[in-house]
Each structure stands twice: as structure tokens, then as C-alpha cells.
C-alpha positions as a printed Julia matrix, in Angstrom:
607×3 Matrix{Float64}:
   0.0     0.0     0.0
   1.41    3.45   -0.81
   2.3     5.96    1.81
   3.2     2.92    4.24
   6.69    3.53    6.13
   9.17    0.94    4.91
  10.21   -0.71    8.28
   6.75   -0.15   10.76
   6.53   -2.64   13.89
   3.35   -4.65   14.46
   2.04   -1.97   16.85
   2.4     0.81   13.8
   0.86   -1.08   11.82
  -2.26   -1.91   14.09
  -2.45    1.47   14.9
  -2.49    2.3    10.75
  -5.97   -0.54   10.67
  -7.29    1.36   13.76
  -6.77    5.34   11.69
  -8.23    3.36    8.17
 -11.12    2.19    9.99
 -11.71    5.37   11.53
 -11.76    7.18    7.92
 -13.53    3.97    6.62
 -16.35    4.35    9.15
 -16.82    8.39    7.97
 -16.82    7.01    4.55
 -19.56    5.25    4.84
 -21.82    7.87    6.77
 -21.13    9.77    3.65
 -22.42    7.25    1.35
 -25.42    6.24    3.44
 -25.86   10.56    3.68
 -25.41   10.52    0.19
 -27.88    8.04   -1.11
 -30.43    9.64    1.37
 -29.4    13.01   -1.01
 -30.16   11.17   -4.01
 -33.49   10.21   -3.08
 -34.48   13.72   -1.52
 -33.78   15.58   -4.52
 -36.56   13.99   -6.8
 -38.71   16.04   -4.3
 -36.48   18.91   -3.04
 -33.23   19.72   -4.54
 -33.02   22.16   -1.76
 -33.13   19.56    1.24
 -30.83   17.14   -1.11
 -28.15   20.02   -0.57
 -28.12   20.06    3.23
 -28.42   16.47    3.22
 -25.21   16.38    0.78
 -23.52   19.16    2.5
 -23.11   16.9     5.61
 -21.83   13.91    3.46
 -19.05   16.74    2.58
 -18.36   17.46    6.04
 -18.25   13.43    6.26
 -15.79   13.03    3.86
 -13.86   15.95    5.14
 -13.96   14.34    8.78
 -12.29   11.18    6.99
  -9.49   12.9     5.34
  -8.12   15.22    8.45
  -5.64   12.37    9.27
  -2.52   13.17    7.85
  -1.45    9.46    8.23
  -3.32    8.03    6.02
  -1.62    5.76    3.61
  -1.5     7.67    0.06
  -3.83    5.71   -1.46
  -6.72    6.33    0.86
  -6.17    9.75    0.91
  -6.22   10.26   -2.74
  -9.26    8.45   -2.89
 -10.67   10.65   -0.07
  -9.57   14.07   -1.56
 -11.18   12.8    -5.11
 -14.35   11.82   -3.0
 -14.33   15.38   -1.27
 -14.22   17.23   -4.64
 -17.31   15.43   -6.07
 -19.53   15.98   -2.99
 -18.19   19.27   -3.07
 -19.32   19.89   -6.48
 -22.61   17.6    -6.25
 -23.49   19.65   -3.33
 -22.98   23.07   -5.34
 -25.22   21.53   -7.96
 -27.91   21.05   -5.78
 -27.73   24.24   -4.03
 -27.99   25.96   -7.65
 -31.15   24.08   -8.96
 -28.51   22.83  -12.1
 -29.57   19.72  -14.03
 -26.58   18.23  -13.49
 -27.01   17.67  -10.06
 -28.43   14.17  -10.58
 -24.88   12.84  -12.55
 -23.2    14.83   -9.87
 -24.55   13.06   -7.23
 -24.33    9.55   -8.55
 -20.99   10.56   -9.18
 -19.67   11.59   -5.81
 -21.28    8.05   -4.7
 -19.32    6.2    -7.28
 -16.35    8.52   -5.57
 -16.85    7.77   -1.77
 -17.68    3.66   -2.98
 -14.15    4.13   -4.64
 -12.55    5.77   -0.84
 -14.2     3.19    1.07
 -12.58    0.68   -1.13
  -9.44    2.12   -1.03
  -9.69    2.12    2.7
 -10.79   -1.55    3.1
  -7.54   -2.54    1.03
  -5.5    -0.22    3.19
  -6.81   -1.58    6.47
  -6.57   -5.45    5.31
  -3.02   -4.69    4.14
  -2.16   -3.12    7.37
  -3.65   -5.98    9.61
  -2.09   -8.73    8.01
   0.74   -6.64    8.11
   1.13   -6.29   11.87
   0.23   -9.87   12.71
   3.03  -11.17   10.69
   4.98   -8.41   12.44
   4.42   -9.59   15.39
   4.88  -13.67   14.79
   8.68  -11.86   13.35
   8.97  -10.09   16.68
   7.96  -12.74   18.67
   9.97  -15.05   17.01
  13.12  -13.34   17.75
  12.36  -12.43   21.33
  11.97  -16.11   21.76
  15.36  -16.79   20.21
  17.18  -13.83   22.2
  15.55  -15.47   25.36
  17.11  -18.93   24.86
  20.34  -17.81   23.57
  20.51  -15.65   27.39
  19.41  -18.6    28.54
  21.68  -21.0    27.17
  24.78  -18.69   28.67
  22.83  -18.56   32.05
  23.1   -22.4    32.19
  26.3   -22.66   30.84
  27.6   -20.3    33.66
  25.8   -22.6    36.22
  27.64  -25.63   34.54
  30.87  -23.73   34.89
  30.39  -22.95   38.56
  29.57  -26.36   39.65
  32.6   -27.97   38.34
  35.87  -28.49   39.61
  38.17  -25.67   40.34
  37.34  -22.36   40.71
  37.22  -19.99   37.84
  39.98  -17.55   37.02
  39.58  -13.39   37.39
  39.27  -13.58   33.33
  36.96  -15.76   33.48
  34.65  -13.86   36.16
  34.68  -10.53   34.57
  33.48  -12.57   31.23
  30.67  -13.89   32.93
  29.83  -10.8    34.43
  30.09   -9.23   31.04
  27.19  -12.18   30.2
  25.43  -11.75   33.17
  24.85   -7.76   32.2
  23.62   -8.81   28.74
  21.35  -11.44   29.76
  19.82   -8.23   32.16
  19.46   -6.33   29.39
  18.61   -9.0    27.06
  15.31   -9.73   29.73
  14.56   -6.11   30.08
  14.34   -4.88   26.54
  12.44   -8.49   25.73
   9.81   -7.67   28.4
   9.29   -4.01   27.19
   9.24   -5.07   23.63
   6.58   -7.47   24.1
   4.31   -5.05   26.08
   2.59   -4.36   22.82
   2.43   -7.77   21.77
   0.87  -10.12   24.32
  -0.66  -10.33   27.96
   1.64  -12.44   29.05
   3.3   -11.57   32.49
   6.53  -10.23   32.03
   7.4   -10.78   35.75
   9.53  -14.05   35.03
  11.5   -12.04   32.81
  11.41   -9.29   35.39
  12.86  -11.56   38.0
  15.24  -13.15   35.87
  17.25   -9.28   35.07
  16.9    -9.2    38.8
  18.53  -12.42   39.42
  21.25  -11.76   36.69
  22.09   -8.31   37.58
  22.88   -9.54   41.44
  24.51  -12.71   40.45
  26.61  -10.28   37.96
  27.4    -8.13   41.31
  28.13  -11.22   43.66
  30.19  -13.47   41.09
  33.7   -12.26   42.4
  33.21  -12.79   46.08
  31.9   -16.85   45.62
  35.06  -17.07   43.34
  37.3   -19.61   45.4
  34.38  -20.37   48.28
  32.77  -24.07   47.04
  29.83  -23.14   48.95
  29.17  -19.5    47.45
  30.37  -21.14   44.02
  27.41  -23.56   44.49
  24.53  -21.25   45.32
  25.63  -19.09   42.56
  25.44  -21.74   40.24
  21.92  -22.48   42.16
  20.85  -18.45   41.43
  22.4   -19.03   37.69
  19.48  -21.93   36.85
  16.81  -20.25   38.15
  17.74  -17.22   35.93
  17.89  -19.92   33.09
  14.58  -21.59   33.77
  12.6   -18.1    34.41
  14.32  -17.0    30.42
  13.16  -20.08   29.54
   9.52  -20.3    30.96
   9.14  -17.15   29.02
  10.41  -18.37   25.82
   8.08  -21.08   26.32
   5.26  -18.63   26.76
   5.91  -16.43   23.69
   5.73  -19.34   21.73
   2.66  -20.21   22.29
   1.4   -16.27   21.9
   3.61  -17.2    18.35
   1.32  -20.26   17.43
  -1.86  -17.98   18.24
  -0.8   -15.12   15.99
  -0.03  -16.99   13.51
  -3.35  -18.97   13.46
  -5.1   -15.62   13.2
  -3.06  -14.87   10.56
  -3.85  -17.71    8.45
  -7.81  -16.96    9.32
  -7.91  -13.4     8.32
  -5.87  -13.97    5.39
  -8.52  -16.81    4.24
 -11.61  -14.2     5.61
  -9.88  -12.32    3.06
  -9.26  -14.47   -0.02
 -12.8   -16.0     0.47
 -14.33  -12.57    0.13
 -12.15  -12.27   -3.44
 -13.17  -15.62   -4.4
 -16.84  -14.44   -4.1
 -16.42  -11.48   -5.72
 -14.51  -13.13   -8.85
 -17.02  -15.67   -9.48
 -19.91  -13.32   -9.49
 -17.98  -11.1   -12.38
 -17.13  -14.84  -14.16
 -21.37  -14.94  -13.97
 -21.35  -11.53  -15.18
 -19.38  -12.27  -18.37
 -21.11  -15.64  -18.82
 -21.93  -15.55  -22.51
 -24.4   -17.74  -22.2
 -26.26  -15.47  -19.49
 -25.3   -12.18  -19.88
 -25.86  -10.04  -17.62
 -27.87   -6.53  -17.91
 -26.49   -3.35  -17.7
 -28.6    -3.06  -13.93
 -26.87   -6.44  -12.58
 -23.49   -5.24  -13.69
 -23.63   -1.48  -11.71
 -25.18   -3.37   -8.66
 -22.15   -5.52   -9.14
 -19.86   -2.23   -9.55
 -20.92   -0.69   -6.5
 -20.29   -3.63   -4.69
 -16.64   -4.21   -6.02
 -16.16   -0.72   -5.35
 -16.25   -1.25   -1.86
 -13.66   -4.38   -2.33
 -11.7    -3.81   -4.71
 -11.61   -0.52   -6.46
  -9.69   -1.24   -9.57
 -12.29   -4.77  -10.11
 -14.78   -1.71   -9.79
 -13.76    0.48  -12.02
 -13.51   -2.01  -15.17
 -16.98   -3.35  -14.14
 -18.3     0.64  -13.87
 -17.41    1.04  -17.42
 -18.92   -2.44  -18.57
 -21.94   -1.26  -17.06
 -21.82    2.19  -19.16
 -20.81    0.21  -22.32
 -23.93   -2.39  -21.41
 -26.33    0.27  -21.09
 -25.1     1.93  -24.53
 -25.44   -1.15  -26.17
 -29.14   -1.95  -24.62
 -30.16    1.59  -25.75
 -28.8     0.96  -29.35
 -30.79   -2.4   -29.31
 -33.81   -0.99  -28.69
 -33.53    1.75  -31.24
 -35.15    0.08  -34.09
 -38.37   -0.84  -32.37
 -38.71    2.77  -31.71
 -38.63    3.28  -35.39
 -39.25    1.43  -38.62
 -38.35   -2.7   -38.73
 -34.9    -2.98  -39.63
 -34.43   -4.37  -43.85
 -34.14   -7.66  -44.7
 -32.24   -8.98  -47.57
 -31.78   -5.49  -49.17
 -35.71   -5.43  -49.89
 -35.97   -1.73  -48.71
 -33.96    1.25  -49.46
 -30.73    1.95  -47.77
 -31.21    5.78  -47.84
 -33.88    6.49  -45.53
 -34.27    8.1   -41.62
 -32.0     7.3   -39.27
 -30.96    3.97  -40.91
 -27.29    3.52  -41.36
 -26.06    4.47  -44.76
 -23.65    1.86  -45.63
 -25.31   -0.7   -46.91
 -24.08   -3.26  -44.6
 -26.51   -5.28  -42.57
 -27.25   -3.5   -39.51
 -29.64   -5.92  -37.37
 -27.29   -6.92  -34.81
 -23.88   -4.99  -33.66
 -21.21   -6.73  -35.35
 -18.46   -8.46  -33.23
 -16.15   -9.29  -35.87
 -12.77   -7.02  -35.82
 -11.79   -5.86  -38.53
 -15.44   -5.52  -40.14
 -17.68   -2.22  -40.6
 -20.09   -1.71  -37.36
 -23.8    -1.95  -38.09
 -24.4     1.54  -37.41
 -22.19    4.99  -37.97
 -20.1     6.14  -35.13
 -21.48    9.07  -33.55
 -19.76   11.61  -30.99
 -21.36   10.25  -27.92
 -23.09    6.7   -27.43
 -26.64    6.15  -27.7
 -27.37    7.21  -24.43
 -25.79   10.24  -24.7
 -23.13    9.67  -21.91
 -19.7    10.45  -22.14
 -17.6     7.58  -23.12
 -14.88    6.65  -20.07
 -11.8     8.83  -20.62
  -9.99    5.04  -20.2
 -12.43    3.09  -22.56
 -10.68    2.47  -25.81
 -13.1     3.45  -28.1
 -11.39    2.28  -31.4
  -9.79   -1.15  -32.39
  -6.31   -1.73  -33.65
  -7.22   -0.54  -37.06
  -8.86    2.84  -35.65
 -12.49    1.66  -36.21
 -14.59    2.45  -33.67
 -15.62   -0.67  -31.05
 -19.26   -1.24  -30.43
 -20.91   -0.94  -26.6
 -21.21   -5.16  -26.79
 -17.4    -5.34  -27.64
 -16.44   -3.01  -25.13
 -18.94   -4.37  -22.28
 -16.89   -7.98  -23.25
 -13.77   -6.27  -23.19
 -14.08   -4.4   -19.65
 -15.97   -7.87  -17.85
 -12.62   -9.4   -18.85
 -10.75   -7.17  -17.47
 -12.43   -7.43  -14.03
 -12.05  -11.26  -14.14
  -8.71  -10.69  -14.79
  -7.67   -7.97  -12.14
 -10.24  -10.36   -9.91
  -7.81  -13.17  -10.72
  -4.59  -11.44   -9.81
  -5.8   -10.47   -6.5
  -6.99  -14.05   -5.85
  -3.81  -15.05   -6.61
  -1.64  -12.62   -4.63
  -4.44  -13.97   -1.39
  -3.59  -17.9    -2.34
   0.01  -17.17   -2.2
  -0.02  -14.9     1.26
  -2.62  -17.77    2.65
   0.27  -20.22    1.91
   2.91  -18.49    3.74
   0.81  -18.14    6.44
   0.18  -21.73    7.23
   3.49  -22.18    6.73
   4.39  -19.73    9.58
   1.74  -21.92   11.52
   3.52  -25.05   10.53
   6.83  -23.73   11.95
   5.58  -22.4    14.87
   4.25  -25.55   15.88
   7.48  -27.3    14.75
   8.83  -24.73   17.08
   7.45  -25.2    20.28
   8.0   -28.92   19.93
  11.17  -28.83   18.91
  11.93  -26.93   22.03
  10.3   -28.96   23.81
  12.49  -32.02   22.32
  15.95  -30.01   22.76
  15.1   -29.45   26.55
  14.06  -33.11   27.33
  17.23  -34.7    25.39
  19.55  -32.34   27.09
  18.51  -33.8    29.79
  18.38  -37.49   28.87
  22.17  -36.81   27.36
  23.1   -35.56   30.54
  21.84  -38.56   32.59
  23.54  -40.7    30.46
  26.71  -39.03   30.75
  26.51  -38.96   34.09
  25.55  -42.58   34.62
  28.61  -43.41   31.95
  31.05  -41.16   33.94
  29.94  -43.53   37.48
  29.42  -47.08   35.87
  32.21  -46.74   32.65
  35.24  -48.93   32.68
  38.18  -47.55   32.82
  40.9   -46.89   30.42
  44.15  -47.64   32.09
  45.77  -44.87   34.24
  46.33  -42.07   32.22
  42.65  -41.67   32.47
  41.59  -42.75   35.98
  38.22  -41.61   36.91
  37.18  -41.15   33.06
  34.5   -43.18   30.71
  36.13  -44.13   27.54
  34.73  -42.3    24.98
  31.75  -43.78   22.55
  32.51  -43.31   19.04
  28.93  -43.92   17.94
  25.79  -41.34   19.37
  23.13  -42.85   21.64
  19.61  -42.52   20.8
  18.96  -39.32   22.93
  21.89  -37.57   21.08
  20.23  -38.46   17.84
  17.33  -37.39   19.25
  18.81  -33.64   20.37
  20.63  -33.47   16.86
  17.23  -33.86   15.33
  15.56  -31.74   17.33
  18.02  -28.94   16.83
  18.05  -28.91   13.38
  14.33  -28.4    13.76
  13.79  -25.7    15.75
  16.86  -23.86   13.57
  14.4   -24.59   10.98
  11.99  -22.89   12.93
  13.44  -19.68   13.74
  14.92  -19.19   10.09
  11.55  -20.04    7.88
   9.8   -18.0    10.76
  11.68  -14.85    9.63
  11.88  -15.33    6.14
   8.49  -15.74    6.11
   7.55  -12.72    7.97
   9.94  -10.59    5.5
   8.28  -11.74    2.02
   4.89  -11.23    3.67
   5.6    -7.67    5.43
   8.5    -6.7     2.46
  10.51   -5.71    5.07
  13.67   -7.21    6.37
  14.57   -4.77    9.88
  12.59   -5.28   12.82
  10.74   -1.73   14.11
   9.8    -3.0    17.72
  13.29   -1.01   19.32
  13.41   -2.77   22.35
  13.56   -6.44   20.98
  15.58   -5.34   18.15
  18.49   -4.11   20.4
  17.0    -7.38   22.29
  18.28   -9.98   19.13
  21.16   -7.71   18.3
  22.75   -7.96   22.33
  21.96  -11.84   22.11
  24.2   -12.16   18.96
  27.06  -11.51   20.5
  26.39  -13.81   23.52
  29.25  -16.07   22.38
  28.78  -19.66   22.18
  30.47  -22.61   23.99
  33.71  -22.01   22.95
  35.71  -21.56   26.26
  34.6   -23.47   29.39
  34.92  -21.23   32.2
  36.05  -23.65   34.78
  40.19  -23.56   35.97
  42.68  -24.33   33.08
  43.21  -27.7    35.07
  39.74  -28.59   35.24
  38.66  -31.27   32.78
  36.23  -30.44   30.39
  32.31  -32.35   31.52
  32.82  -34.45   28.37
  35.19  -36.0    25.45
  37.92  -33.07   24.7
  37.11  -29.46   25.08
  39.54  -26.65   24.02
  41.95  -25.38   26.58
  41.39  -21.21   27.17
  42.38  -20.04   24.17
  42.5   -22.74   21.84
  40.33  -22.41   18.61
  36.58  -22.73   18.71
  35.5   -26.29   18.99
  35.42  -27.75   14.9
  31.38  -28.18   14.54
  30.47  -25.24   16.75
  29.74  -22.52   14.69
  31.74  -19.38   15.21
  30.48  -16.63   17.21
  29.08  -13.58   15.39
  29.85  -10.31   14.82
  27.46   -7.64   16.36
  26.13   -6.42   12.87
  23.04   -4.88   12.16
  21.5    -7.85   10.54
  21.73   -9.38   13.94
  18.36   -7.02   14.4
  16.18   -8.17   11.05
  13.83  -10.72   11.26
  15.8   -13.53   10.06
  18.26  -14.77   12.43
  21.82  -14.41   11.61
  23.09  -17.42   13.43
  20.08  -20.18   13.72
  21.61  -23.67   14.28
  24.28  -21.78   16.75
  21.66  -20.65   18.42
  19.65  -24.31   18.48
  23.23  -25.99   19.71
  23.46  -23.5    22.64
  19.6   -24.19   23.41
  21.26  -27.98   23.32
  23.83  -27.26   25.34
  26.32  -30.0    23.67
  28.69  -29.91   20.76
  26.96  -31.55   18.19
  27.55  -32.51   14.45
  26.09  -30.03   13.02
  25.78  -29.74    8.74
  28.04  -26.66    7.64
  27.84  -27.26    3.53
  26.26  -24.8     2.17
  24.18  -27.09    0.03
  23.12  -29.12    3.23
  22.5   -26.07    4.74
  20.0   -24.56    1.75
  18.49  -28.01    1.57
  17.19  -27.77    5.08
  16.14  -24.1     4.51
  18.82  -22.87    6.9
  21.02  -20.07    6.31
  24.76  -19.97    6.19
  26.07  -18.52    9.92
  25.61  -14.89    9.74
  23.53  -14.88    6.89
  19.9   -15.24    5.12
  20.16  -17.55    2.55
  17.56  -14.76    1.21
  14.89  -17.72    0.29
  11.78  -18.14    2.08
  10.86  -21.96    2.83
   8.52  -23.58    0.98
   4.93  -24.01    2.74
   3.79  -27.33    4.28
């Protein structure tokens, strides 16, 4: 829609639906103000005018937002001008005043329209927003929680961490603050979900951020830290949890007002396909009553179907010419050169569809009815004869179909995405869901492998030998993982083809996403540089990130658009485990996954 903003958050654009609807709502008090004009003045031309004059100040009422996307408030200043003028008409008795007053209907049906397109746009619009939004709150909210647990990990270990090491987790500790704050004021807006969990969990992060260097060295302190650490982890992820499910709702809603949309489109197009049935054609009457209606829909289906109704009438007025005078000639048994009876000496009973051959009658400045033709009706074929009303009443029905088609299509497409954004928020939540119960299940096992294990000669007293092949709750977590980077990738590609725009507008969850990119992930264990690592071989401090765990991003300002710059690192932190993750490029398109640190700038296919 022109005159929208190009990056507006799903609060703008709620608040655009809520100004359209406004102006929508004046609209039609002028129209209903209007038609009540048009039936006064067969009696009083005088009372028509007042009556008129307050569809002006109507129209004028819908127009005095200056926010109005440009299309609406074209349509609203053209509808202003003809009420203006209709109501001068009236007040000075003209004979015009009749055309002037059908026309500033045909105007304010065209504004109300405009409006309803506006206002559809807008809400569809600001629930995909929001499911983008959402979406990466949710992911900034595990990633802080994934460093929350992995400092609770750290502090229950072995060994007590270095002064390095506690001013980096410090550093963590104030992002995952911020991270919880700017999530629960971005979301404000969005759902009525309590924001005290996430509340509670800056709380608990900004103390534990204050405390961290006096537990250092005390096993006890070091303990209830890590204790304080979980619970910040479990209240970030409670509310991860919750957001997803406000994700699955919007996105539901979504996928009903986009088909409350297409099925009103799907209506309107088969009526017009009745309209242009050959085989039923429909009168000039049928086709206006249609016009007004698609008007009020879709202004451009309108239009073509306004000037199929003009060319309709003309051609029902030329049919009935010659039974208002003498019988037409058969066969060339009468004269050619007499009244009002074409001179060419063609046959002139019924218009003649053929291009390319002479029309039954002599084109005349104005049609039969003595309208003006449409300044957009081509009133001439390719050769520069003139067309005939029937011709052009085929040609403009068409052309509604046609611009009836287009829109259908544009609706089927945008329906598809947003099941598909259904689809993936459901594969979503239960992929989280998955990641959180085999985390667990791999950590029982380890543990119960690190107690019951048989040893592997001295050099590794007190460790399990290692297991070359993954267990079934490893497969299980890889699985899951890939799923829910799935997720959170489709879920913001999706959201930018339907919304055309790639930069979340919601500030606070923006600066949200872009702090949680540079949460690093588990590349350096922040136990002692003695301390074994929980599992297998970890990198020493300062060794090279582990080989399948993606490197950590750069704070860049895609880190705040709505598709994720780092997905599957973001999936293995949820996991908590270095995992074999696929880092071809081809693997990576095939399971609709970006390359780290980038969109692979395709959204997925729907389910």
C-alpha cells in the first residue's frame, strides 16, 4: 500500500488498521448521507443540498488524518471534490445535479474501497509483524538462557574460575539483564503475558553479575551461585516457552484473516465470471449493482466493471432503437437511404463483433445514451475503427475477471505463507520442547557413563572411555536442533516476504536480538585451566573454537532483522552439547537454513 513507512513494527501497523477504519467508518456515513441526497432531490433539490452538505463534512472528517496511507487519501480528496461539487449543484437548482450526485457516490464507494484494502493490508501486516517479533524475542531469550546455564555448569565444576573468566561472565550476566529487560518491554505491545519471570530473571542476573567475584574460590558461594544461575535460566526459559505459544496464536489468526480475506475475493470473482457468462449475460442493472459492490472491495475490479456497465447500457439503448422506429431491412428489400438507418449498406440488425469488419451503425460523438464515453475506454480497435458498446462491455468484464484473478492469486500465495508460519511455529514449540528433554536425557547418560564406565588404564583414571557412535537421545537432540533452527529461520523469512521488510521496528527487541548475537557460544569453558572439560575433549582457554560449533558472530546490524543471523548456533546452545552439526552450504540450503551470519535470502517452501 502506498504511503506505508518501509520498516513499521506490528504496533504501527495496528495502529495504521485502527486510523483506516476510523476514515472507513466516515466514509460510509457519507455514502449512506449521500444516497439519502439522491433520493431527496426527486422532491427537493433544496433539502438534497443540506443532506449532501453533511456527506461533505463526512468526507472531510475522513481525510483530516494526515497518516493516512497515500492511497486512501487520494481516494478521499477525489471523493471530497465530487460531494463538493454535487453539493454546489444542488444548491444551484442545475440539471446536473443528478450525474453529480451519482458521481460523488461512485467517488466515496471508490474511498471506502481504497480504505478496506488499506486496512486489510495493514492488519495482516502487523500480525506477521508480530509472529517476526515474537519469534526473535523467543530466540534472544534462549540464547541468554543457554549462557545462564552454561555459567551454572561452569560454577559447579571443579576448580574455581579464574579473574578472566569472572569478569566474562559478568560481562554475560549484564547482557542477559538487558537481554530480559528490553524483551519484556518489547513485548508489552504484543501479548498479555506476564513479564514478571522475565522481570525476576534481570533481577537475578544483575545480582549474580554483582556477587560473582566474592563466591570465586568459596565451594559453597560457588554452588549457590550456580543455584541463582538456573533459576535465571529456567525463568528465560519459561518465558520463551510462553511467547511461543502467543507465536502459534498469531499466527493462526493470521492464516484466518488472510482466508476471511481471499474467500471474500473468491466471491467477488465468481460473481464477475457470472457476469461475463456468454451464455447469461448479464444486464447493464446487474453489472452497476455488481460495480458498487466491487467498489467497496476492490476498487480497480470496480472500475472495469463501472465502465462495462456504461458500455452495457449503450449497447441496450442501441438495441432498442429500431423498435422505436421502422423494422430494420431484410435482404436489401428496402432502401438503404432512408431516416435514421445507417447508410452503408451493410446489414445492420445486430452490432457486429467481428474485428476488422464495418459496425452496423455509424459512429457518432457520444453513445446512444448520450453519456460520455470513459476517458480510459478504448473506443477504437487496432485498425482505428470504432468498437461497439457489446465489444467493449466484453472487453471491460474481462478485465475485471482478470484484475479479480490477480488479487486471488496474490491472497492464495499470502494464505500459503501463512500456514506455513503456523507449521513452523508448531514445529517450534516442539522442537523446544524435544531439545530441553534430550539435554537432559544426554546428561543422565553421561553422568551414569562417567559412574558405571570402565576404565581406560591410568592415564585416564576416573574417566569413561569415549563412545565413538551417538546414543539414541543424542540423535534425538541433533534432530531436534536442526528443527527448531528450521523454525526460527523459515519463521523470519516468512515474515519478510509477507511484510517486504527485512529490519525489525519493535526497538526494544531489536536491540534485544542484536545484544543476544554476541552472547558467544560454547567455545571456552569457564572452569580452571586444570579442570577437565564435563565431556570428550574441550579446548583449553584459548584454543580455537571447537570444529562443529559454529563461530560466534559479529554484532552487525542484521543481527536485528527478522531472520536470524546465526540459527543452528543458536539451536546448539539451546542444546547445550557440541553436536555434528551440517556446515555445507548445500546441506544447509536443503534444510532451509542459512549460512552462519547470513539469510540464505529464500523463504521456505509451505507445508
Amino acid at each position: 500500500i502506498d504511503g506505508f513507512k518501509p520498516e513499521l513494527s506490528s504496533e504501527e501497523y495496528n495502529k495504521i488498521a485502527e486510523e483506516v477504519a476510523e476514515a472507513r467508518e466516515k466514509l460510509e456515513e457519507a455514502e449512506e448521507l449521500n444516497t439519502e441526497a439522491i433520493e431527496t432531490a426527486e422532491e427537493s433539490t433544496e433539502e438534497a443540498a443540506v443532506t449532501e452538505a453533511q456527506a461533505e463534512e463526512s468526507v472531510n472528517e475522513a481525510g483530516e488524518n494526515e497518516n493516512l496511507p497515500e492511497d486512501v487519501a487520494n481516494a478521499i480528496e477525489n471523493a471530497a471534490e465530487e460531494v463538493a461539487e454535487a453539493t454546489e449543484e444542488l444548491q444551484e437548482g442545475s440539471e446536473e445535479s443528478e450525474d453529480a450526485l451519482d458521481e460523488a457516490g461512485e467517488a466515496i464507494s471508490e474511498a471506502i474501497g481504497e480504505a478496506e484494502i488499506a486496512e486489510e493490508e495493514a492488519k495482516k501486516n502487523a500480525l506477521a509483524a508480530k509472529v517476526g517479533e515474537l519469534n526473535r524475542a523467543v530466540e534472544s531469550l534462549e540464547r541468554a538462557a543457554a549462557k545462564a546455564r552454561e555459567t551454572a555448569e561452569s560454577l559447579n565444576e571443579d576448580g574455581s574460575p579464574t579473574e578472566d573468566q569472572v569478569a566474562q561472565a559478568q560481562d554475560d550476566l549484564n547482557k542477559i539483564e538487558e537481554i530480559a529487560n528490553d524483551v519484556a518491554e518489547g513485548i508489552k505491545p504484543l501479548s498479555d503475558e506476564n513479564v514478571e519471570g522475565l522481570q525476576e530473571a534481570a533481577n537475578e542476573a544483575s545480582e549474580l553479575s554483582e556477587n560473582l567475584p566474592m563466591a570465586a574460590g568459596d565451594e559453597e558461594k560457588e554452588n549457590d551461585a550456580a543455584k541463582q544461575a538456573e533459576t535465571v535460566a529456567e525463568n528465560l526459559e519459561n518465558a520463551a516457552n510462553e511467547l511461543r505459544e502467543e507465536l502459534l496464536a498469531t499466527a493462526e489468526e493470521l492464516v484466518d484473516e488472510v482466508q476471511e480475506q481471499l474467500d471474500e475475493v473468491t466471491d467477488l470473482k465468481s460473481d464477475v465470471a457470472m457476469a461475463n457468462n456468454p451464455e447469461t449475460p448479464a444486464t447493464a442493472e446487474q453489472i452497476e449493482d455488481l460495480a458498487d459492490r466491487a467498489l467497496e472491495e476492490i476498487p480497480s475490479v470496480g472500475e472495469a466493471l463501472q465502465e462495462a456497465a456504461d458500455a452495457a447500457e449503450a449497447a441496450e439503448a442501441q438495441a432498442d432503437e429500431p423498435a422505436e422506429n421502422a423494422a430494420p431491412p431484410e435482404d436489401g428489400d428496402e432502401p438503404q437511404d432512408g431516416g435514421d438507418e445507417p447508410p452503408t449498406g451493410d446489414e445492420p440488425a445486430e452490432p457486429n463483433n467481428e474485428p476488422g469488419d464495418e459496425p452496423a451503425d455509424e459512429p457518432t460523438d457520444e453513445p446512444a445514451d448520450g453519456t460520455e464515453p470513459a476517458d480510459d475506454m478504448p473506443m477504437e480497435d487496432g485498425e482505428g475503427k470504432p468498437v461497439d458498446p457489446e465489444t467493449q462491455k466484453a472487453r471491460q468484464l474481462l478485465r475485471a475477471e482478470v484484475l479479480a484473478d490477480i488479487k486471488e492469486e496474490i491472497l492464495e500465495d499470502e494464505l500459503a505463507a501463512a500456514e506455513a508460519l503456523k507449521a513452523l511455529a508448531e514445529q517450534g514449540q516442539e522442537s523446544a520442547e524435544q531439545i530441553a528433554e534430550a539435554r537432559e536425557a544426554v546428561a543422565e547418560e553421561q553422568a551414569e557413563a562417567a559412574a558405571n564406565a570402565p576404565m581406560n588404564g591410568d592415564m585416564n583414571e576416573g574417566q569413561p572411555m569415549e563412545d565413538p557412535h551417538p546414543s539414541e537421545a543424542e540423535e534425538q537432540l541433533l534432530d531436534a536442533v536442526i528443527d527448531q533452527a528450521e523454525a526460527l529461520a523459515g519463521i523470519g523469512e516468512l515474515v519478510e516476504a509477507l511484510t517486504e521488510q527485512e529490519e525489525i521496528a519493535n526497538q526494544p527487541i531489536k536491540d534485544a536480538a542484536q545484544l543476544a548475537a554476541t552472547l558467544a557460544p560454547m567455545d571456552t569453558p569457564m572452569d580452571a585451566g586444570d579442570a577437565e572439560p564435563a565431556e570428550g575433549e574441550g579446548p583449553e582457554p584459548g584454543d580455537q573454537p571447537m570444529a562443529n560449533t559454529p563461530p560466534a558472530p559479529l554484532p552487525t546490524p542484521d543481527a536485528g532483522n527478522f531472520v536470524p543471523t546465526s540459527p543452528l548456533e543458536t539451536a546448539q546452545m539451546m542444546a547445550g552439547k557440541e553436536l555434528p552439526l551440517p556446515t555445507d552450504p548445500a546441506q544447509l540450503a536443503e534444510n532451509g537454513l542459512p549460512m552462519n551470519g547470513e539469510s540464505n535470502g529464500e523463504a521456505p517452501e509451505g507445508p
